[in-house]
N, C-alpha and C positions, 0 to 999 in steps of 0.2 A: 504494500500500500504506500504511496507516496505521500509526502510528509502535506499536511495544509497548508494553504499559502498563508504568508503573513503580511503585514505592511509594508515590507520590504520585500516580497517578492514580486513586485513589478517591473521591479531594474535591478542590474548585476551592482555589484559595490562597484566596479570599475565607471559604470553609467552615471551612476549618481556622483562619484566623486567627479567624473569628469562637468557634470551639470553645477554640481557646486562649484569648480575651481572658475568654471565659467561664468555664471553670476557673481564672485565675486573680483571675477575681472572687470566684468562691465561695470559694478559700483564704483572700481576705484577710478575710474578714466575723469581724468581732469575734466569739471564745469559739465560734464554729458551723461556722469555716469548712472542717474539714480534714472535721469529720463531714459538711457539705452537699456537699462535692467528692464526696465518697465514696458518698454517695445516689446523687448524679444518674449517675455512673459506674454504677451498679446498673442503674438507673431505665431508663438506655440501653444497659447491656446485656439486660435483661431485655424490653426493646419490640423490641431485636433478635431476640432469639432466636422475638418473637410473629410477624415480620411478614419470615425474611429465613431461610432454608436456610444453614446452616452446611457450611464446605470439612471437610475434613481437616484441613488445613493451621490451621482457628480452630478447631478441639476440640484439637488437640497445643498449643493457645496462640500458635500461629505466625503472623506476620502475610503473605502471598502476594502476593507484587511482579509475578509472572510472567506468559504466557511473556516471556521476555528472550532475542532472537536473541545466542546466545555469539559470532557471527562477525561481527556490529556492533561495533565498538568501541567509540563515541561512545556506544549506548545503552546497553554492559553499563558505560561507563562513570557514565553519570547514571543507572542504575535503582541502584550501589552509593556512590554521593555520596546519592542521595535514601535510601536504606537507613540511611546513615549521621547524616545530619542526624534520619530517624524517630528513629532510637535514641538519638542524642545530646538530642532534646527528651525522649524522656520520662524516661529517666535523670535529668534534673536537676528533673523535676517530684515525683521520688518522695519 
């Protein structure tokens, strides 16, 4: 049986890191940067929405970690640690 997805099984760490190193590139660009972050956040959600059917869960704004078996512990444990670390990064990006 393969293991449940969790919050972070939507992109590899390589993906993400490269997404992060990338947003924090565009914040630092001299006099452009908060407006250039702001674009390409558009720019990709708007190519999303051309090329990728939308949950429930992302039209209420919500991001969907699930399913998560509640009677694993170890997984309802690391799908609410990777929960937690999602929201502690973007929190400190705002």
């Amino acid at each position: 049986m393969a293991s449940p997805p969790t919050w972070a099984s939507s992109a590899s760490p390589h993906l993400r890191a490269a997404k992060d190193a990338t947003g924090r590139t565009l914040r630092h660009l001299p006099l452009v940067g908060d407006s250039a972050y702001q674009a390409a956040k558009r720019v990709k959600e708007s190519l999303k929405q051309l090329v990728a059917t939308t949950s429930l869960f992302e039209t209420l704004g919500l991001k969907y970690g699930g399913p998560i078996d509640g009677h694993d512990v170890a997984a309802l444990e690391r799908a609410l640690r990777d929960a937690a670390a999602y929201e502690d990064r973007w929190s400190s990006t705002s």
